[in-house]
C-alpha positions in Angstrom: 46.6 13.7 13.4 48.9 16.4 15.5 52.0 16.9 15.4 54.4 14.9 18.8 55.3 17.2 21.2 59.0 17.8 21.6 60.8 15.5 24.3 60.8 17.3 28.2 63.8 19.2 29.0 66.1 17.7 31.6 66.0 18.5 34.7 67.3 22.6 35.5 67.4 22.9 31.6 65.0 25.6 30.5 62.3 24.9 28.1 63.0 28.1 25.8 66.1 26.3 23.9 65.5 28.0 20.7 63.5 31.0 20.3 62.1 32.3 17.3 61.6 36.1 17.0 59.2 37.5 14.3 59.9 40.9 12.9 58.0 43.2 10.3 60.6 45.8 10.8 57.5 47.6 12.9 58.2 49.7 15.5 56.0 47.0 17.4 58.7 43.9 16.6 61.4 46.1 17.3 60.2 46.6 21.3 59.3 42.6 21.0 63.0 42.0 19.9 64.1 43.4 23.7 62.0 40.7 25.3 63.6 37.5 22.3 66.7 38.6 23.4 66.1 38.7 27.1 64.9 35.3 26.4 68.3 34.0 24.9 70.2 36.1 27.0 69.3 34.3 30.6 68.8 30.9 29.2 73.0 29.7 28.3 73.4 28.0 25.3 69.6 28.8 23.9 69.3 30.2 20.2 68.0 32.7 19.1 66.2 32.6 14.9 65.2 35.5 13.6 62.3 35.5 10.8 61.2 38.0 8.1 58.0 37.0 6.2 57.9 38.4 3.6 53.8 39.0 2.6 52.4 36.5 -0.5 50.7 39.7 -2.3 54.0 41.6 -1.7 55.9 38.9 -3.1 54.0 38.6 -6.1 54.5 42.3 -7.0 58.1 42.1 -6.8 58.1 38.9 -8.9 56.3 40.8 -11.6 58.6 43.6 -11.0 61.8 41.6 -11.4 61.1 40.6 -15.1 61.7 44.9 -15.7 64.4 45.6 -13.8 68.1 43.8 -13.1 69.1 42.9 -9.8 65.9 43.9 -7.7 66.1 40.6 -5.9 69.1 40.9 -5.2 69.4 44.4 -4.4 66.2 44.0 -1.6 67.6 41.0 -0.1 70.7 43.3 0.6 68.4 45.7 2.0 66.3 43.5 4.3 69.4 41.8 5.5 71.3 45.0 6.0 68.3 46.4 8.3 68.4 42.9 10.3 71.7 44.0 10.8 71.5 47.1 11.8 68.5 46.7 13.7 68.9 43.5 15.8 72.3 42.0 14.8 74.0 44.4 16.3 72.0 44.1 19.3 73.3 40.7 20.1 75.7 40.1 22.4 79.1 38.1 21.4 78.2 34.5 22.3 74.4 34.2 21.8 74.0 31.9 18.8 72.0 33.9 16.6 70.5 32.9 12.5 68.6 35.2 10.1 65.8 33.5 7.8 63.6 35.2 5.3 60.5 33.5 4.3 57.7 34.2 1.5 54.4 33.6 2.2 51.0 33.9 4.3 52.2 35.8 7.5 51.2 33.5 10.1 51.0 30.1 8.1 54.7 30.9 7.2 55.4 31.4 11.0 54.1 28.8 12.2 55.1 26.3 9.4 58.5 27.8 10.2 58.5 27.2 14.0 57.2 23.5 13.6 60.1 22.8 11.4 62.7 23.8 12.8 61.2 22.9 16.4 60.8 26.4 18.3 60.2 26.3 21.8 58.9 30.2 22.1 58.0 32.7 19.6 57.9 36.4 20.1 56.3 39.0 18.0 54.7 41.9 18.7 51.2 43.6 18.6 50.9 46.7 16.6 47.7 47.5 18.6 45.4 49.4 15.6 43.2 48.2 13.1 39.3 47.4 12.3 36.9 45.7 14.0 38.9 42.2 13.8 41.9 43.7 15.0 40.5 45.7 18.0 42.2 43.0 20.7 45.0 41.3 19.5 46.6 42.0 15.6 45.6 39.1 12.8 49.2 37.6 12.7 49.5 37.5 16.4 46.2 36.2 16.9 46.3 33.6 14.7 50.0 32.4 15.8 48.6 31.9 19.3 45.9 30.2 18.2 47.2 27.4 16.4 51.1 27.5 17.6 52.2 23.9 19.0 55.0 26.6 20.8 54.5 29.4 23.8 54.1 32.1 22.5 54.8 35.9 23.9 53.3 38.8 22.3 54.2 42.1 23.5 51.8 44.9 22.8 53.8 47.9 21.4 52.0 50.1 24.7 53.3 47.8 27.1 57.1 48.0 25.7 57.1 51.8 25.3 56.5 52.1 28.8 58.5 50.0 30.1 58.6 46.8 32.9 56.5 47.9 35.6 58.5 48.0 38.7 57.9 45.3 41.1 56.3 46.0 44.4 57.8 44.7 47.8 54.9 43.0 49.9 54.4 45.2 53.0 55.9 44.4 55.8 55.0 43.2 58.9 52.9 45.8 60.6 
């Protein structure tokens, strides 16, 4: 059985109400983080989430790893949430509501477990661009988020963001 589909905006409201930006601290989510914001940033009164997942197999090493040493959770969620900080926080201008989340888990199954939940209209991640075979046209996590997503969905490939917008041509005039 699916899931309902979130109630139409009203009329002149946009659709993107809360967007949920994905980051792996990659230099790929940091270009995609530009194109969240722009999201928020044009659309009044839209919020903006952003979500660390925090990979299963890595999770489970620092679990072990916390039974040695005091204060390792605590110390790397100070970490994590000082380089949110630092890396998009500051970013944000005054007025856009903004939250930070940290998740454990599968990458994509957390993301899109978390978007259903709290009801995301758009989610924005970006593409690393490098990998095997199964990797070769979009990355695992982004592919699999746009697969199954009940939201839009806006990858950025890293390439595309280094190099900017293209700039828009005028049609030619009349000759």
């Amino acid at each position: 059985m699916s899931e309902p589909l979130p109630p139409p905006s009203p009329p002149g409201a946009s659709r993107f109400a809360r967007v949920l930006f994905c980051t792996d601290f990659s230099e790929s989510a940091d270009a995609a983080f530009e194109f969240a914001l722009d999201a928020v940033v044009r659309r009044p009164g839209a919020t903006l989430c952003l979500l660390h997942v925090i990979h299963e197999p890595e999770a489970q090493f620092w679990k072990s790893y916390l039974y040695e040493v005091d204060n390792v959770e605590a110390d790397a969620r100070r970490a994590m949430e000082a380089r949110m900080t630092t890396t998009y926080l500051a970013r944000v201008p005054a007025g856009v509501e903004c939250r930070v989340e940290f998740r454990v888990g599968p990458d994509a199954a957390t993301i899109l477990e978390f978007a259903a939940t709290e009801r995301m209209d758009l989610i924005v991640l970006g593409r690393h661009g490098h990998g095997g075979v199964g990797q070769a046209l979009f990355g695992s996590v982004a592919e699999k988020v746009v697969r199954k997503a009940h939201a839009a969905v806006l990858v950025v490939p890293l390439s595309y963001a280094r190099a900017g917008c293209p700039q828009r041509r005028e049609p030619p005039g009349p000759g």
